[in-house]
Structure formats: C-alpha cells, structure tokens
N, CA, C and O of each residue as an XYZ file, in Angstrom:
440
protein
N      28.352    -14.090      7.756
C      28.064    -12.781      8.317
C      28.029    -11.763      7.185
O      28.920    -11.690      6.339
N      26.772    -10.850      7.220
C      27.193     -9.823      6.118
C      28.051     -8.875      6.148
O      28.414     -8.371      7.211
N      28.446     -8.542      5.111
C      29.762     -7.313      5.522
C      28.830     -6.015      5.424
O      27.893     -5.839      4.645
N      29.389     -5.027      6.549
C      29.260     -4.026      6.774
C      28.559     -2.639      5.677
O      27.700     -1.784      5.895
N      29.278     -2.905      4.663
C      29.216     -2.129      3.822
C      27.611     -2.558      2.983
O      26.862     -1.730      2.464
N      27.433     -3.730      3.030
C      26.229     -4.450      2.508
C      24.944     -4.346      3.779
O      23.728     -4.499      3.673
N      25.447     -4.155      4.482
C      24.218     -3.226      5.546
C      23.846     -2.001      5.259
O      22.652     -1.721      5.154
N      24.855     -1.064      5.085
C      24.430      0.016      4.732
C      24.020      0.156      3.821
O      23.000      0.816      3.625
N      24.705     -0.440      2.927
C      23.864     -0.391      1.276
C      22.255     -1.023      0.916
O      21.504     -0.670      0.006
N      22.059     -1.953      1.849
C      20.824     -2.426      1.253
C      19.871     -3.088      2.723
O      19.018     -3.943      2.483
N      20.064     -2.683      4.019
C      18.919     -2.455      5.107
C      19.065     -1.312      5.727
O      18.165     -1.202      6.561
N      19.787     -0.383      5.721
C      19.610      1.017      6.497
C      18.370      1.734      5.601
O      17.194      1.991      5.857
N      19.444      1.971      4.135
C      18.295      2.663      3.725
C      16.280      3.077      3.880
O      15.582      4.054      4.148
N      16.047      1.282      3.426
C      15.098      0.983      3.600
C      14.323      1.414      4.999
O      13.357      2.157      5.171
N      15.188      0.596      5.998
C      14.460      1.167      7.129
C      14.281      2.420      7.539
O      13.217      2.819      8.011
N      15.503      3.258      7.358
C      14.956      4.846      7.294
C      14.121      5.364      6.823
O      13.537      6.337      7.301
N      13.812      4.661      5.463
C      12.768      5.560      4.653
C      11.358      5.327      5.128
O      10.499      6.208      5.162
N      11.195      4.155      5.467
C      10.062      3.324      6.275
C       9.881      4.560      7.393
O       8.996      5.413      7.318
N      11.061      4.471      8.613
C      10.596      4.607      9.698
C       9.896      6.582      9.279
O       8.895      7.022      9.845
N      10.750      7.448      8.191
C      10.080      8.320      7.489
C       8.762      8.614      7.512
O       8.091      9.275      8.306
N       8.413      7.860      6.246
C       7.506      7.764      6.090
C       6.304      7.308      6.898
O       5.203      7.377      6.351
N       6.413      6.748      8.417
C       5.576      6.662     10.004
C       5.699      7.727     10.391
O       4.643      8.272     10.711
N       6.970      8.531     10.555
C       6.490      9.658     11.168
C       5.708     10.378     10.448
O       4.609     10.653     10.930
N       6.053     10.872      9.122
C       4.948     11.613      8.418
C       3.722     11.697      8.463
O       3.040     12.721      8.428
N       3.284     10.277      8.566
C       2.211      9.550      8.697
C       1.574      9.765     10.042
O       0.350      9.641     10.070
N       1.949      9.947     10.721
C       1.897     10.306     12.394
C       1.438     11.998     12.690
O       0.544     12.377     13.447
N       2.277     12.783     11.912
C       2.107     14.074     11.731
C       0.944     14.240     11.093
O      -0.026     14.645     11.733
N       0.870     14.034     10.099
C      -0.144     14.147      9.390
C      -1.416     14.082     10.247
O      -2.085     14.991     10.739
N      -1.612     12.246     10.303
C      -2.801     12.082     11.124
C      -3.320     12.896     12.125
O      -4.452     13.364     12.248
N      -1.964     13.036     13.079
C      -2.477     14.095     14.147
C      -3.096     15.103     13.794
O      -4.242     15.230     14.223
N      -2.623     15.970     13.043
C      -3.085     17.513     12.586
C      -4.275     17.275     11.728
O      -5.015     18.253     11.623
N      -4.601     16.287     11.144
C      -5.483     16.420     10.196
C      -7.071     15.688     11.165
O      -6.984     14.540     11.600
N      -8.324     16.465     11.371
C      -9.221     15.924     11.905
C      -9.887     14.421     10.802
O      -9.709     14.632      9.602
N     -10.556     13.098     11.123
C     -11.186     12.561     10.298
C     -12.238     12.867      9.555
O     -13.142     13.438     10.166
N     -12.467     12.590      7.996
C     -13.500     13.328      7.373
C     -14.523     11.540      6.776
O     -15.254     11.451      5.790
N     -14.323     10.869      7.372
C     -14.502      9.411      6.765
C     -16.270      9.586      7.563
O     -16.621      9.716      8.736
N     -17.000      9.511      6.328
C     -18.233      9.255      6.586
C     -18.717      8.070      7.522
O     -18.351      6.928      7.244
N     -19.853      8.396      9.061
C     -19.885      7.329      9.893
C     -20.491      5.990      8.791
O     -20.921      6.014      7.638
N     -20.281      4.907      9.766
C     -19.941      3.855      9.202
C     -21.540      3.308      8.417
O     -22.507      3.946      8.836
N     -21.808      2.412      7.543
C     -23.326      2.779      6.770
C     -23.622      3.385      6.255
O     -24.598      3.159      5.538
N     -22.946      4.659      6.258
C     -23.915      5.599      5.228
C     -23.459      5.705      3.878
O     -24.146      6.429      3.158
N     -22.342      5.089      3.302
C     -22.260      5.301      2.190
C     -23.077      4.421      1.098
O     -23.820      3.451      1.252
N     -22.583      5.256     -0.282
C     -23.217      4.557     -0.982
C     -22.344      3.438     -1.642
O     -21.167      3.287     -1.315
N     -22.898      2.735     -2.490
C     -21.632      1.655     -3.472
C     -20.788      2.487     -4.244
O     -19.577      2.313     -4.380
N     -21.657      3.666     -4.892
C     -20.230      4.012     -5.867
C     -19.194      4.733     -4.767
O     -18.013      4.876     -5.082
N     -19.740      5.231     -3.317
C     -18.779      5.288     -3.012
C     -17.917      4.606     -2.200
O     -16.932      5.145     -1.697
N     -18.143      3.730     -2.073
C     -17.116      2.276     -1.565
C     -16.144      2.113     -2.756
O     -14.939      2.364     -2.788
N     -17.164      1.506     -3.984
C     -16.324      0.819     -4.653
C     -14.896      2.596     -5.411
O     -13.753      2.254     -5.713
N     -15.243      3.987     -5.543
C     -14.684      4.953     -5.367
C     -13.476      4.605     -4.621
O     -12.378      4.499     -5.167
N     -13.682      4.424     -3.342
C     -12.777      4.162     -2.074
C     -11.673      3.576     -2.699
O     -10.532      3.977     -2.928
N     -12.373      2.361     -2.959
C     -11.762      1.211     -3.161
C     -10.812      1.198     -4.346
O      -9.660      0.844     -4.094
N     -11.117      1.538     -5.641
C     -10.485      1.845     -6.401
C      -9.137      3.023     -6.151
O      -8.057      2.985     -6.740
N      -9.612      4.152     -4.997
C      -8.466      5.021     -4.851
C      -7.667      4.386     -4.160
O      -6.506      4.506     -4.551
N      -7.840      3.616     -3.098
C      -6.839      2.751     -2.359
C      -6.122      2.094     -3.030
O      -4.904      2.215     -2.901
N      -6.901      0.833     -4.324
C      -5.764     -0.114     -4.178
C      -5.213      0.509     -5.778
O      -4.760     -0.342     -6.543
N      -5.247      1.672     -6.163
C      -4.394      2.307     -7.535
C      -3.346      2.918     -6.784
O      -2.209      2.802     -7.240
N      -3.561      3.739     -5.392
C      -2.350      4.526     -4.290
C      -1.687      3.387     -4.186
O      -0.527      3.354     -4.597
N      -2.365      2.080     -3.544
C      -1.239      1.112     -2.797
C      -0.377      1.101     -3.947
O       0.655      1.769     -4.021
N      -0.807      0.342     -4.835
C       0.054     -0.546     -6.376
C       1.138      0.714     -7.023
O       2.285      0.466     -7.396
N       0.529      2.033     -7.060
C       1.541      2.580     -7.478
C       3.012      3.071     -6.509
O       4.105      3.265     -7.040
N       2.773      3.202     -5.135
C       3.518      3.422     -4.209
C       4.014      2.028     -3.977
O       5.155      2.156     -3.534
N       3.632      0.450     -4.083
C       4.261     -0.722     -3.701
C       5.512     -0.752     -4.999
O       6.681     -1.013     -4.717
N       5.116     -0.480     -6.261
C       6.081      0.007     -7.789
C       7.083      0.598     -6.978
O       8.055     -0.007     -6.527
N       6.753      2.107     -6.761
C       7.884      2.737     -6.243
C       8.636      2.697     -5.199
O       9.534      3.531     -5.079
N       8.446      1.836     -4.352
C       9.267      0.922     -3.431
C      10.008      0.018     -4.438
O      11.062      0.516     -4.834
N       9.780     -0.894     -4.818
C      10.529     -1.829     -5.617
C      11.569     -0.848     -6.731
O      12.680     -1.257     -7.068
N      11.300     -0.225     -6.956
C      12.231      1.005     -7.998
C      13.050      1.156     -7.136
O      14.139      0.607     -7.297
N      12.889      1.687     -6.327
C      13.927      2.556     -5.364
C      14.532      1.709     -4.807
O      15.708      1.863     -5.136
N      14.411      0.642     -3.949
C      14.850     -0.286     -3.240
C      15.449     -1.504     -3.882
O      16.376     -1.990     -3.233
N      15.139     -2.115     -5.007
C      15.648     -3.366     -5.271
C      16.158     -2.644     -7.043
O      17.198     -3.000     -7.599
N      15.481     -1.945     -7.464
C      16.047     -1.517     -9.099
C      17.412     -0.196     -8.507
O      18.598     -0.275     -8.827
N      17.077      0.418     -8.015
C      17.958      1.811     -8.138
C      19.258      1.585     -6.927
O      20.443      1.853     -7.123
N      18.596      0.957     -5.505
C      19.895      0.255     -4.779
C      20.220     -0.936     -5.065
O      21.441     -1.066     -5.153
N      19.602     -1.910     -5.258
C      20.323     -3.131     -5.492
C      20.754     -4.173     -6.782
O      21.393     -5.220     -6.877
N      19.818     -3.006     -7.981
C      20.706     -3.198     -8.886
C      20.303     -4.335     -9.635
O      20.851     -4.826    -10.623
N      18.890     -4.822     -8.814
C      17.603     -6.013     -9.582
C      17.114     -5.629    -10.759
O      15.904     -5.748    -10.563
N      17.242     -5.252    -11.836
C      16.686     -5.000    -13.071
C      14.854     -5.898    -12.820
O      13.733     -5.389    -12.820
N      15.233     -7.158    -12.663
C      14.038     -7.759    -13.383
C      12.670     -7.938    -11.950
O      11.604     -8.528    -12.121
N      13.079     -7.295    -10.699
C      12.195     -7.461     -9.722
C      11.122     -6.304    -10.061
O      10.042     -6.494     -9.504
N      11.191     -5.235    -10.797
C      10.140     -4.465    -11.280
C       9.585     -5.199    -11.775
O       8.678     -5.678    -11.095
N       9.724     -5.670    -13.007
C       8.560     -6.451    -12.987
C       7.840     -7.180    -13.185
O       6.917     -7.150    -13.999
N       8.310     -8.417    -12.062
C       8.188     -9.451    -11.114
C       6.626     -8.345     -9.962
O       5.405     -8.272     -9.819
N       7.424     -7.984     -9.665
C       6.462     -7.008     -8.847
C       5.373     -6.426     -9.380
O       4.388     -6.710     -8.698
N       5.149     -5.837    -10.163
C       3.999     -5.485    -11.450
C       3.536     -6.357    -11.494
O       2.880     -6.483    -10.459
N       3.426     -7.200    -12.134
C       2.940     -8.596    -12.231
C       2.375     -9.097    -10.829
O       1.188     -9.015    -10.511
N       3.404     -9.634    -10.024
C       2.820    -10.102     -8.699
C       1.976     -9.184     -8.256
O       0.981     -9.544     -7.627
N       2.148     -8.266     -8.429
C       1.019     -7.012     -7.631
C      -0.490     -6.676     -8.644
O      -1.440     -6.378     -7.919
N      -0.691     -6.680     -9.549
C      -1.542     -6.915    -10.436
C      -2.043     -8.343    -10.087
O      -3.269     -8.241    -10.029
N      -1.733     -9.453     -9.862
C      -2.629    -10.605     -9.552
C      -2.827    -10.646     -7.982
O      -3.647    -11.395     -7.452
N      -2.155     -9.934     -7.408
C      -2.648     -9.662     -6.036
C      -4.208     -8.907     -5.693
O      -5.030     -9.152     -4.811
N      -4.203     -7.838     -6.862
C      -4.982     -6.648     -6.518
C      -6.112     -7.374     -7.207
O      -7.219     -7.118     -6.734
N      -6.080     -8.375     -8.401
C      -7.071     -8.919     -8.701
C      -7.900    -10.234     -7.780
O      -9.102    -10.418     -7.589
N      -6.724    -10.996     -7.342
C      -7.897    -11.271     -5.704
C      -8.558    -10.703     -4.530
O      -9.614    -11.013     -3.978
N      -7.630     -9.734     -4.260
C      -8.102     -9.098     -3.103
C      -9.453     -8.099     -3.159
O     -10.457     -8.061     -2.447
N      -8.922     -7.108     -4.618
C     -10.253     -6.613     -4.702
C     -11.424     -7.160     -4.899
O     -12.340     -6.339     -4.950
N     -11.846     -8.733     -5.085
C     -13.135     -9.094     -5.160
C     -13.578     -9.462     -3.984
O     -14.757     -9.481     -3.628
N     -12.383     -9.842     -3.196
C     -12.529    -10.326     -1.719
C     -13.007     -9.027     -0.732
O     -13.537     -9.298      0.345
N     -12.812     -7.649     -1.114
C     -12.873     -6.713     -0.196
C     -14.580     -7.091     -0.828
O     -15.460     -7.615     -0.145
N     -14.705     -6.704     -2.145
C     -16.071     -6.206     -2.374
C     -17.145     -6.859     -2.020
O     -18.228     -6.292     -1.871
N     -16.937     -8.317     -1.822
C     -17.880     -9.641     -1.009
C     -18.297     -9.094      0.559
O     -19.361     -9.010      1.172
N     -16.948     -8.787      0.852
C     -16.730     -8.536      2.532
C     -18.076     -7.055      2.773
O     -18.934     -6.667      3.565
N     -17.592     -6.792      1.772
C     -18.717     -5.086      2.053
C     -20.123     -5.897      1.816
O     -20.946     -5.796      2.725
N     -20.447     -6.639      0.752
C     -22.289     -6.722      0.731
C     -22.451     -7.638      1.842
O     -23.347     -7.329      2.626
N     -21.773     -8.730      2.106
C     -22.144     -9.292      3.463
C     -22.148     -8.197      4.705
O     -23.114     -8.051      5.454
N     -21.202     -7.627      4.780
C     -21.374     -6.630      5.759
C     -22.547     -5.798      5.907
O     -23.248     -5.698      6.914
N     -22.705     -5.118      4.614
C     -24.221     -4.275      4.365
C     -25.358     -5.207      4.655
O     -26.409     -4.765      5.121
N     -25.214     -6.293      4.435
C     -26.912     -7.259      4.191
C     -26.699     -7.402      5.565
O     -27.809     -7.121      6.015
N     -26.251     -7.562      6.158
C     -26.340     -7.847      8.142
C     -26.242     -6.466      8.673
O     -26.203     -6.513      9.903
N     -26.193     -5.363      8.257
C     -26.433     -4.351      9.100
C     -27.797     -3.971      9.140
O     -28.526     -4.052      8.151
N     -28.261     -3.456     10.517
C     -29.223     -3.278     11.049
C     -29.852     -1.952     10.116
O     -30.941     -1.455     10.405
C-alpha cells in the first residue's frame, strides 16, 4: 500500500495541475470564437506551418511536464532526458506520418 504522504507528494499534484489546465482550456475555448480555416483551403506551407507550431508547443510543454513532475517533485534527475530523447524520436515518426496522412487526404478530396 502506498503511504499517504507519497500520494500527496507525487499523484495529487499532478492531477491538479492536469485537471487546471482542462479547465483553462475549457474557458478559453468557450470565450474564444474558431478562427481555423474551413477544411481544404489551405495551403502546404500552411499545414506544414501548423504542423511545425503544434508539434514544437507539444515537445516543449511535454519537457515541462517532465521538469516539474518527475525532476523538481520526484527528484528523477535523469528522466529529463530520457524524455528529450524519447520525445525527439517520437516527433520524428509521427511528423512524417501526419504529413502522408494530409497528401492522401488532399489527393481524395473532391
């Protein structure tokens, strides 16, 4: 059984900051109308634009999770980066996989 004190120290946090960061996310969305161009009309540079702002936001915000959470509470020195690393060969499959997914997508649209 874990002890008490090791709950608070290393799953409250987390989940608070999580459940945080949904509401924000919630607020936000609401108040803010969508500005996302209808679907087709863009161009490549601005996909691949997109694309590049997404997965540089994700990777640097997935970093600062691992800082905060496993370096600054739990005291993991070497899961930074473990994580850097793992996340850098992540972003290098996925992003070729998104960019396939878009020209098949484009070559079948009407």
């Amino acid at each position: 059984m874990t002890p008490t004190d090791e709950i608070w120290r290393r799953i409250v946090p987390p989940l608070a900051a999580a459940f945080a960061v949904f509401v924000a996310m919630l607020r936000v969305a609401s108040r803010t109308p969508s500005s996302a161009p209808p679907a087709g009309r863009g161009t490549w540079a601005a996909f691949i634009r997109y694309l590049a702002v997404t997965a540089v936001t994700g990777y640097l915000v997935m970093l600062a999770i691992v800082l905060v959470f496993h370096v600054v509470l739990a005291n993991d020195h070497g899961a930074f980066t473990s994580a850097a690393g793992g996340g850098a060969a992540l972003l290098a499959i996925a992003l070729p996989v998104f960019v396939v997914a878009e020209a098949v997508a484009r070559r079948h649209r009407p």
